[in-house]
Backbone as a printed PyTorch tensor [residue, N CA C, xyz], in Angstrom:
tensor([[[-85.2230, -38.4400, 156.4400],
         [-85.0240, -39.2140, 157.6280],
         [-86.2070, -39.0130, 158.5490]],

        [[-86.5670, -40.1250, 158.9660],
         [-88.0470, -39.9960, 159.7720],
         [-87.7310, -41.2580, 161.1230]],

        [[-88.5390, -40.9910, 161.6710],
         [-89.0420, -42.2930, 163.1860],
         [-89.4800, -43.1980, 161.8400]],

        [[-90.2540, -43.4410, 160.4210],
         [-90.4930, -44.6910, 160.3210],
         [-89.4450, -45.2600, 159.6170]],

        [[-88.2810, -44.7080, 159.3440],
         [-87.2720, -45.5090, 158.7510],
         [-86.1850, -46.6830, 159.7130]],

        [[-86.7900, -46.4250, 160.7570],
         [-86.5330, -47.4240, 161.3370],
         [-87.1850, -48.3420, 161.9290]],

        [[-88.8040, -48.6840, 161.5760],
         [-89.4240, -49.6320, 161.6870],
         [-89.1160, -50.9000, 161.0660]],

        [[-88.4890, -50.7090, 159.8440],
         [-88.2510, -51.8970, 159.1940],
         [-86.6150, -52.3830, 159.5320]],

        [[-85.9660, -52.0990, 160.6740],
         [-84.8260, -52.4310, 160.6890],
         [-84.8360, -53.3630, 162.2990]],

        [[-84.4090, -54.7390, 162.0120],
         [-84.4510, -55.3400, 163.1160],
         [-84.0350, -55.1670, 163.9390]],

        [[-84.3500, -55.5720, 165.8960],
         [-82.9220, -55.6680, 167.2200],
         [-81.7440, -55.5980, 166.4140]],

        [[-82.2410, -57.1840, 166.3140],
         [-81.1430, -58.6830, 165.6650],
         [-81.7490, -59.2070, 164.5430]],

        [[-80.8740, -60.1530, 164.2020],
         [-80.7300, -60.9730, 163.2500],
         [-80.9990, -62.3070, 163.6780]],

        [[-81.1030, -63.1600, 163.2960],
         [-81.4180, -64.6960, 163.6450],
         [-79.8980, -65.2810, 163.9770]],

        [[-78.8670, -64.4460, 163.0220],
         [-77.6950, -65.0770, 162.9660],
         [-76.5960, -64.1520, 164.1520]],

        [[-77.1600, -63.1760, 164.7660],
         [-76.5290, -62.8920, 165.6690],
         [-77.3400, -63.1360, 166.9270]],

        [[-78.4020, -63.4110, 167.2800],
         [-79.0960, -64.3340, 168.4340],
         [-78.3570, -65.7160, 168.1800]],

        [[-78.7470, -66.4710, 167.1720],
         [-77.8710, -67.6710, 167.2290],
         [-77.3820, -67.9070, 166.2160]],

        [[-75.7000, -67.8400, 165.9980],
         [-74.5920, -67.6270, 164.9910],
         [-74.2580, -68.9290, 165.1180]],

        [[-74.3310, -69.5440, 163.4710],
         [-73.3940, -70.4820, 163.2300],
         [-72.4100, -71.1750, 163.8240]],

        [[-72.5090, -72.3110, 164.2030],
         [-71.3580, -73.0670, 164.4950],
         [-70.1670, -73.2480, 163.2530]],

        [[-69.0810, -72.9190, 163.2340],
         [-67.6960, -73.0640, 162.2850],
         [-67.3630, -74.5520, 162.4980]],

        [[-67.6150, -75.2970, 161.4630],
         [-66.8670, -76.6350, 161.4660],
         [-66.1230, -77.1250, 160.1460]],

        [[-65.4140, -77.6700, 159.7300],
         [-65.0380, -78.3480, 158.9130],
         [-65.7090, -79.1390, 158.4490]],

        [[-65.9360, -79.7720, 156.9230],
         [-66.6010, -80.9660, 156.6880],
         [-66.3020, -82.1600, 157.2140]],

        [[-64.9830, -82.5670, 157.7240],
         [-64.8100, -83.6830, 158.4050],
         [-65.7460, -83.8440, 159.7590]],

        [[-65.9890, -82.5290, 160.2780],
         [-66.3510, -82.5160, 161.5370],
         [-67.6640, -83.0190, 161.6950]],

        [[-68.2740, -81.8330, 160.1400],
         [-69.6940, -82.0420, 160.6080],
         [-70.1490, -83.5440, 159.8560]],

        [[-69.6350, -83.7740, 159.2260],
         [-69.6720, -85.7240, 158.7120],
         [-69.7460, -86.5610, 159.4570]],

        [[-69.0350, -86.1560, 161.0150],
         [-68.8390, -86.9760, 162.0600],
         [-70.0330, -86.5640, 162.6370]],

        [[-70.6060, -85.5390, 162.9960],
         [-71.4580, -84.7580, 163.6460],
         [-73.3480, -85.2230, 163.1540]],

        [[-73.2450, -85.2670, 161.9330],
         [-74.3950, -85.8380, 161.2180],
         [-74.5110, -87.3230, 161.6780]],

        [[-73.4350, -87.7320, 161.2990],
         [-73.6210, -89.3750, 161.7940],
         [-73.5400, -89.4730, 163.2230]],

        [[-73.0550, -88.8040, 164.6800],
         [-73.4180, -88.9790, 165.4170],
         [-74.9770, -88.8760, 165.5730]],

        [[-75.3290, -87.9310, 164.8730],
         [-77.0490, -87.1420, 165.2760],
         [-78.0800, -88.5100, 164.4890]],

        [[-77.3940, -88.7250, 163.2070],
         [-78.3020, -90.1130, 162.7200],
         [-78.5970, -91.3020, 163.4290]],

        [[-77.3980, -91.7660, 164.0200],
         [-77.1830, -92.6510, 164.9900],
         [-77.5510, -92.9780, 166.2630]],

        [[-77.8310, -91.8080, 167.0970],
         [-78.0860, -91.1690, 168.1850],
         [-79.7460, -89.9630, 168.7520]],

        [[-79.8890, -90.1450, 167.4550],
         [-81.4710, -88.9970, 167.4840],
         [-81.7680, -88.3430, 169.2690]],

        [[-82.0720, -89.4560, 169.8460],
         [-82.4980, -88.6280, 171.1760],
         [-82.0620, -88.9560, 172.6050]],

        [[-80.3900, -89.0080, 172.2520],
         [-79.5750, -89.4110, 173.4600],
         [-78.9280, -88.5400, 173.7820]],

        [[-79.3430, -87.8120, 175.3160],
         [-78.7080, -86.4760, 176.0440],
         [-77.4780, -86.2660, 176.1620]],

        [[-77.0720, -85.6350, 176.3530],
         [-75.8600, -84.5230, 176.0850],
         [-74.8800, -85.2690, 176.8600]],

        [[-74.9510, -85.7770, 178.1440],
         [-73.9150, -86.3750, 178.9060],
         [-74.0240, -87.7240, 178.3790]],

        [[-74.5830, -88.6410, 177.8440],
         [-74.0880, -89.9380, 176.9040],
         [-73.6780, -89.6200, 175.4480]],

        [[-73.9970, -87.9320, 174.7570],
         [-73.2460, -88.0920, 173.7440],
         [-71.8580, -88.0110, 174.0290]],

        [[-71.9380, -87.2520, 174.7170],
         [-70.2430, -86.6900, 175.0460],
         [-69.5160, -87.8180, 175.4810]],

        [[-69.8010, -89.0890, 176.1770],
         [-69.3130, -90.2590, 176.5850],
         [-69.1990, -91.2830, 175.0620]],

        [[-70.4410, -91.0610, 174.4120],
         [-69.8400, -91.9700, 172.8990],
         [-69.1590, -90.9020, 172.2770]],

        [[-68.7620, -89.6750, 172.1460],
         [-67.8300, -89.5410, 170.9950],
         [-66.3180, -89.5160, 171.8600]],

        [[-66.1120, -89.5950, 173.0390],
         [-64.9990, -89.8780, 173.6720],
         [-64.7940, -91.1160, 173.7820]],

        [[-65.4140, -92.1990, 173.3470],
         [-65.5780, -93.4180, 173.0550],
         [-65.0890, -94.1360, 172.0220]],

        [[-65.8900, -93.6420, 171.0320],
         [-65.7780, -94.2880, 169.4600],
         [-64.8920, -93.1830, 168.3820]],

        [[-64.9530, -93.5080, 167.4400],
         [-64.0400, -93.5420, 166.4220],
         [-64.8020, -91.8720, 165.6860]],

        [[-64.8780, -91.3490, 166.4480],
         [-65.2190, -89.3940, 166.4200],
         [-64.2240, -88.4990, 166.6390]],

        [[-63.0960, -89.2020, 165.7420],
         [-61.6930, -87.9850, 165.9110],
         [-61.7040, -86.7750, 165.5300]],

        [[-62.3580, -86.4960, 165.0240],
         [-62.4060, -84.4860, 164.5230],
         [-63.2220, -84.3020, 165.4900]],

        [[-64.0520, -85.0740, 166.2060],
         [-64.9230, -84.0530, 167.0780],
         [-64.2020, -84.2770, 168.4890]],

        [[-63.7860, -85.2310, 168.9010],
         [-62.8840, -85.0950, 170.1430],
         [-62.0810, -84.3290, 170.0890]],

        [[-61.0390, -84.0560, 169.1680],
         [-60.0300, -83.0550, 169.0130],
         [-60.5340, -81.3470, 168.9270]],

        [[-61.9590, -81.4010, 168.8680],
         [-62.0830, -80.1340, 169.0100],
         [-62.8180, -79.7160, 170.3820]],

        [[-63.2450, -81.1440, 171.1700],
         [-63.9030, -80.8810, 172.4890],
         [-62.3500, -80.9450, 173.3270]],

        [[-61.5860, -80.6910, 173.0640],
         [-60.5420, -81.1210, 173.6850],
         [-59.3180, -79.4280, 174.0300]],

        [[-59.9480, -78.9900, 172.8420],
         [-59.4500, -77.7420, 172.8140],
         [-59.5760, -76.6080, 173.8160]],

        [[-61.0410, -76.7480, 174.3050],
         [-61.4360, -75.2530, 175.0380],
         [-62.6120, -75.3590, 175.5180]],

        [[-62.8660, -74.9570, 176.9900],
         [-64.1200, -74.9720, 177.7260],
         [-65.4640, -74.2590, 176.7080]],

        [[-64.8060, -73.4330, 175.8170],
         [-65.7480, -72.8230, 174.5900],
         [-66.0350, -73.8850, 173.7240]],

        [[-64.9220, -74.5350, 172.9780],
         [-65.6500, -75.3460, 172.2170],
         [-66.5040, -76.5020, 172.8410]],

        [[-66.4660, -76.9690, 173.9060],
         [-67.4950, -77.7560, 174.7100],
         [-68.7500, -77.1260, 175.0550]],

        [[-68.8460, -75.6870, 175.6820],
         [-70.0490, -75.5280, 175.8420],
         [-70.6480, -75.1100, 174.1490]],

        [[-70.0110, -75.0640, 173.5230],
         [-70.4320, -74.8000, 171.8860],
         [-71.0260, -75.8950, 171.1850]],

        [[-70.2240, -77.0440, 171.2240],
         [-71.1300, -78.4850, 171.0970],
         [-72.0890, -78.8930, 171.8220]],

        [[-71.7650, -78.6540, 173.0300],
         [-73.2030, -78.6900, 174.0290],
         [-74.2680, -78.4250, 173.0890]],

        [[-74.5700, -77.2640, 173.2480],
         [-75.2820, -76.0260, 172.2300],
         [-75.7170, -76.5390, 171.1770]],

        [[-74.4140, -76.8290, 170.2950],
         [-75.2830, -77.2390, 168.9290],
         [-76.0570, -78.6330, 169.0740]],

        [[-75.3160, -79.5720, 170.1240],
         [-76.2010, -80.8580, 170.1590],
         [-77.6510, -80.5870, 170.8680]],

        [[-77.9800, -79.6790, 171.7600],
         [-79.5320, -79.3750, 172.1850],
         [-80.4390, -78.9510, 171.2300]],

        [[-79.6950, -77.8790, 170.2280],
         [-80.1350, -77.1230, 169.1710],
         [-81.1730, -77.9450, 167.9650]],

        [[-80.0750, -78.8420, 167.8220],
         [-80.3160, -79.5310, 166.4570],
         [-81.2260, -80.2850, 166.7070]],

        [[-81.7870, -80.6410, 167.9390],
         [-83.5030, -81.5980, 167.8140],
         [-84.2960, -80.8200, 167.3440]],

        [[-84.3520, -79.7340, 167.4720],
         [-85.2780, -78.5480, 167.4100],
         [-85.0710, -77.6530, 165.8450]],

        [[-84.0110, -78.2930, 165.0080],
         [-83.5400, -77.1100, 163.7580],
         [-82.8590, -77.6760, 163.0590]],

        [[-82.7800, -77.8570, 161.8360],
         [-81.5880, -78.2170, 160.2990],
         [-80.4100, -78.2480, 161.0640]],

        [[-79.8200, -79.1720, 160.8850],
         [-78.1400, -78.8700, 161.0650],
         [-77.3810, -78.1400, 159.9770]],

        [[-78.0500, -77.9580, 158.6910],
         [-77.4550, -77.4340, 157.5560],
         [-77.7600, -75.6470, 158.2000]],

        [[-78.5850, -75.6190, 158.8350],
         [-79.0080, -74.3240, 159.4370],
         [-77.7460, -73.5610, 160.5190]],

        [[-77.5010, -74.7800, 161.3220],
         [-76.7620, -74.0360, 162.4370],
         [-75.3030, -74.2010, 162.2550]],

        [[-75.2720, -74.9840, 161.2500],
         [-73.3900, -75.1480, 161.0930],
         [-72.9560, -74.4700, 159.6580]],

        [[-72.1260, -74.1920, 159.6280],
         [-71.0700, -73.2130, 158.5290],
         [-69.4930, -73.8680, 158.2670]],

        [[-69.6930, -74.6840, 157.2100],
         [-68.6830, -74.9580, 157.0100],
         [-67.4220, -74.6040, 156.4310]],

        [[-66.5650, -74.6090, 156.6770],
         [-65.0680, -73.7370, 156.7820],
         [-63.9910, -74.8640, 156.3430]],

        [[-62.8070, -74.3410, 155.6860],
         [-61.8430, -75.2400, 154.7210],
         [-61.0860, -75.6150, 156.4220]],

        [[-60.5300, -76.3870, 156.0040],
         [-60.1140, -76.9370, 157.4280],
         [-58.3970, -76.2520, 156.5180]],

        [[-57.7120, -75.9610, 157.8410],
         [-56.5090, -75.0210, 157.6280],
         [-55.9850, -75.5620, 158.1330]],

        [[-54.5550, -75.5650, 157.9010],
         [-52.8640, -75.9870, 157.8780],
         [-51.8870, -74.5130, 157.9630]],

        [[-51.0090, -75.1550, 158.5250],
         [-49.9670, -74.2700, 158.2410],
         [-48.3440, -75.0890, 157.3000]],

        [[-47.9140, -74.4080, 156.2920],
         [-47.2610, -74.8080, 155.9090],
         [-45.4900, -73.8450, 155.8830]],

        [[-44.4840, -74.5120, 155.6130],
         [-43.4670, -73.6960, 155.3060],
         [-42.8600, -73.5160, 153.6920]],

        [[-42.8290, -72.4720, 152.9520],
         [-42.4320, -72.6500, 151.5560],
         [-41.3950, -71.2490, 151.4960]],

        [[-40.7180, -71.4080, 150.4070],
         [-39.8680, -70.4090, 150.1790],
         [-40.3160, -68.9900, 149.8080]],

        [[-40.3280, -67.9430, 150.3940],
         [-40.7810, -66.8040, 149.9170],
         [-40.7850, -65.8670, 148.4960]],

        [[-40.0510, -66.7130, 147.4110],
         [-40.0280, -66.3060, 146.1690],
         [-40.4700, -67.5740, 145.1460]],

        [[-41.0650, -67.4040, 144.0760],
         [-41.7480, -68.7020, 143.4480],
         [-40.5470, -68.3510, 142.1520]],

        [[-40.1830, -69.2560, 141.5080],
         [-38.9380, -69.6050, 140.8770],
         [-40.1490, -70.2580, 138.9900]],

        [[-39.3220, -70.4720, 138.5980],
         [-40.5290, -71.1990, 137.1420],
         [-40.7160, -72.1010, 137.7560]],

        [[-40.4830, -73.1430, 138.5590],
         [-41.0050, -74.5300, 138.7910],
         [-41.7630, -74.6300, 140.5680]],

        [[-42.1980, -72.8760, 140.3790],
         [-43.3030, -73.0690, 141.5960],
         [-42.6140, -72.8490, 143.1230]],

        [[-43.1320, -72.6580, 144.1350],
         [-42.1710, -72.3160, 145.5940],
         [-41.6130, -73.6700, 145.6980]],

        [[-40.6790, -73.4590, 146.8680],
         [-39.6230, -74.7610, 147.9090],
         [-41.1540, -74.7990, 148.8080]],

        [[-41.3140, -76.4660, 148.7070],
         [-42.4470, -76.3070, 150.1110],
         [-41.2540, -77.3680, 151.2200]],

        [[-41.3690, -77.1870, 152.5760],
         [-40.8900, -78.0810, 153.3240],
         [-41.3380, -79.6440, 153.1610]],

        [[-40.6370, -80.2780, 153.0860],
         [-41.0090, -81.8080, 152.6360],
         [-39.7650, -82.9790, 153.6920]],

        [[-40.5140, -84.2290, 154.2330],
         [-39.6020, -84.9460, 154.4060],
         [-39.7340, -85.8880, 153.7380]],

        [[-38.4440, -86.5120, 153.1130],
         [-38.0870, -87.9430, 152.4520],
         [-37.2500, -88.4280, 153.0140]],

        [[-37.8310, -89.9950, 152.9960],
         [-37.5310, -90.7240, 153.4240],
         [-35.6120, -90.9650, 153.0880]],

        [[-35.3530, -90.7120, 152.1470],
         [-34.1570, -90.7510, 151.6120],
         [-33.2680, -90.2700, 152.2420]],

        [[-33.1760, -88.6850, 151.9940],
         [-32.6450, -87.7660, 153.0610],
         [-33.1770, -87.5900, 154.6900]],

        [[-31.7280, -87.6930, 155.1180],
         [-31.9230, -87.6550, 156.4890],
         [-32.3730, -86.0470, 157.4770]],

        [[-32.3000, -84.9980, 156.6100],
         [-33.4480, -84.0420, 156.9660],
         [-34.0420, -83.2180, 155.9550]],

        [[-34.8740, -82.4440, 156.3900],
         [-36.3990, -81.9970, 155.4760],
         [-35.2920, -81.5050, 154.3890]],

        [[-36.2960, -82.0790, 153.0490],
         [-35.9150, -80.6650, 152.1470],
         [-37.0570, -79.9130, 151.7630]],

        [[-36.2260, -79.2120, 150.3280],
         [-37.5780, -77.9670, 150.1080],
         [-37.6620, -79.1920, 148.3870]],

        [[-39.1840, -79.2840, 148.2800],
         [-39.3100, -80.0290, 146.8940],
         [-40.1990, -78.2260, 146.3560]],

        [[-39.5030, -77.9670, 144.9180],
         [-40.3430, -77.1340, 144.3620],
         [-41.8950, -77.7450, 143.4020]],

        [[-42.8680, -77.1560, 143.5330],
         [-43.9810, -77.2310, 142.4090],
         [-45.0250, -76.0180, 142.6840]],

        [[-45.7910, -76.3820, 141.7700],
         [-46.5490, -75.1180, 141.6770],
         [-48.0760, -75.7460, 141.4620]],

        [[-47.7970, -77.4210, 141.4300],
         [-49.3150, -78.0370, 140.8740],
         [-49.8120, -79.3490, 141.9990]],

        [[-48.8450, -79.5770, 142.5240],
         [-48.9560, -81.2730, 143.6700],
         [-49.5590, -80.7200, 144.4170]],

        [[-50.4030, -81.7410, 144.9750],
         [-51.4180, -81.1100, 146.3160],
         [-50.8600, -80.8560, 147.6120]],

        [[-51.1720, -80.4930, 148.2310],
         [-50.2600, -80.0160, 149.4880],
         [-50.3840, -81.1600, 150.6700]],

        [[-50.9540, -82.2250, 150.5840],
         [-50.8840, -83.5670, 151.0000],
         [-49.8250, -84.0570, 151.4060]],

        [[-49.0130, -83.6170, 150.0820],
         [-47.2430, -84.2950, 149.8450],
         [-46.3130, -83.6140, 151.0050]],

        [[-46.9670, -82.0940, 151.3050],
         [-45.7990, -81.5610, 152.3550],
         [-46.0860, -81.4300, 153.6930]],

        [[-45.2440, -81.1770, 154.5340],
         [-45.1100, -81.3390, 156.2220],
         [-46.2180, -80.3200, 156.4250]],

        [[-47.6720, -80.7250, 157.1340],
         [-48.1150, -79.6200, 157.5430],
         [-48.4610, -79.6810, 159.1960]],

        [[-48.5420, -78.1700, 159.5800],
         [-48.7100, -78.0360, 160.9750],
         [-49.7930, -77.4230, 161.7580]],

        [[-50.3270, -77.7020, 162.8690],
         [-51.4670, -77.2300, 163.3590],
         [-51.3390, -75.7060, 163.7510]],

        [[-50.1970, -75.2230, 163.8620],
         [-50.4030, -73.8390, 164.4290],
         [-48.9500, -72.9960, 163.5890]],

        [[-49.5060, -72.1190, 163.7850],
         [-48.0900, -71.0510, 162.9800],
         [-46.9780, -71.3300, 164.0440]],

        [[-46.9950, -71.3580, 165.4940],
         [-45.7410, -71.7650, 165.7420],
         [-44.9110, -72.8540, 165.5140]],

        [[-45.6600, -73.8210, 165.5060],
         [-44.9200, -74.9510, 164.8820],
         [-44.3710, -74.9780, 163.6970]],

        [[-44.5780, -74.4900, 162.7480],
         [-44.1720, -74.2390, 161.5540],
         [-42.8120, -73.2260, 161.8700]],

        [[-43.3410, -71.9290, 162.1460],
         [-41.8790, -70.9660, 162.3480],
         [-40.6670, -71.3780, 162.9760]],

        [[-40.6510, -72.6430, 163.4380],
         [-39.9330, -73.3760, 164.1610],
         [-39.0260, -73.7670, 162.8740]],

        [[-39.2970, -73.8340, 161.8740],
         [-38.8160, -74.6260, 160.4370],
         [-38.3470, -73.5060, 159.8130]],

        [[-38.7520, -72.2640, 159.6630],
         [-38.4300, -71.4100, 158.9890],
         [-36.9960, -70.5160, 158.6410]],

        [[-36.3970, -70.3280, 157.7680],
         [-35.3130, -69.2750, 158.0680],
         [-35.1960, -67.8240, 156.5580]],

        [[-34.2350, -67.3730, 156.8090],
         [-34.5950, -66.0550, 156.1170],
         [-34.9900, -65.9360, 154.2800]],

        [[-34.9250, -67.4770, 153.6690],
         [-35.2960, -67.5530, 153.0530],
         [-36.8260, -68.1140, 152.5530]],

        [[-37.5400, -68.2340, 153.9640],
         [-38.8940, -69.5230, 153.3810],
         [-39.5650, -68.3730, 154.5530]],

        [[-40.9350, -68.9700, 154.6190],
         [-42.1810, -68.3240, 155.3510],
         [-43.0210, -69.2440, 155.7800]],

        [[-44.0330, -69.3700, 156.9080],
         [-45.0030, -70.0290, 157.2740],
         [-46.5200, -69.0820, 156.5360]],

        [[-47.0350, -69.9560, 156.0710],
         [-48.1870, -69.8920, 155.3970],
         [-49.6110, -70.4740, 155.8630]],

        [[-50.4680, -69.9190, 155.9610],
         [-51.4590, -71.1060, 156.0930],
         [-52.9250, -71.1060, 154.9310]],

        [[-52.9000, -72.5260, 155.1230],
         [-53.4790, -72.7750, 153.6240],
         [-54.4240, -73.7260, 153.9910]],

        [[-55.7480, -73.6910, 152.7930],
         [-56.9110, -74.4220, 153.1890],
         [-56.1370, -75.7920, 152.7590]],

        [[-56.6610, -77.3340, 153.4340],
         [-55.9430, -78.4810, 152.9230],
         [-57.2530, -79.6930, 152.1700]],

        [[-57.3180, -80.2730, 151.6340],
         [-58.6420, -81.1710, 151.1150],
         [-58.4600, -81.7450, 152.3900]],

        [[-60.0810, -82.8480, 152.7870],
         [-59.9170, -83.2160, 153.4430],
         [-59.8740, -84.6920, 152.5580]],

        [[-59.4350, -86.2150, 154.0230],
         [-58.9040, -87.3020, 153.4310],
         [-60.7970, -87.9820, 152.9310]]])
């Protein structure tokens, strides 16, 4: 152990000076095509076209939290200057679901509504995409459904 074994060890990192933005692929799909569309229109007319036009994953997340606004801020100043493949990190976009806490041969009970029956049932599988069942934005909403036989789960979902 010496003073030069730590010459080669950085402050920081590039990625803890400036860390990734977390988005979903829906998001940043919307996000690319705003930036294609838009190349060098400031921050207070982007924010007026995606509260505008047809930019639903990204309104719904400026909508959330004085953080995620000054965070888009951010990444929209950023990205004249840097890759967007650079500053964003894309992440499975998550659900919460309700299914039965024991898997049976024909796969868990997931919560499901049909049209048929007049309230939810549990459809079992172990292979249908999770498309088919009730999903929810937050674990409370889900535990709302739950009882001593099923569980709230949350699970990555494809996007449409």
């Amino acid at each position: 152990w010496s003073y030069h074994d730590f010459e080669n060890i950085p402050l920081y990192t590039k990625e803890q000076l400036q860390p990734k933005v977390q988005m979903t692929q829906a998001e940043f799909n919307e996000f690319k095509k705003l930036k294609l569309l838009n190349p060098t229109v400031d921050l207070i007319a982007i924010l007026k076209i995606v509260s505008s036009f047809k930019y639903t994953n990204l309104q719904s997340r400026l909508v959330c939290s004085i953080e995620s606004q000054t965070e888009f801020a951010t990444l929209w100043l950023r990205c004249r200057y840097e890759r967007l493949e650079e500053m964003i990190a894309i992440v499975p976009n998550m659900k919460w679901f309700v299914r039965s806490k024991k898997s049976d041969i024909n796969g868990y009970g997931w919560l499901s509504i049909i049209d048929k029956y007049p309230t939810p049932v549990y459809q079992y599988s172990h292979d249908k995409p999770l498309s088919m069942f009730v999903r929810f934005n937050t674990k409370e909403e889900a535990e709302k459904w739950t009882n001593p036989l099923t569980e709230a789960v949350q699970l990555p979902v494809e996007e449409k």
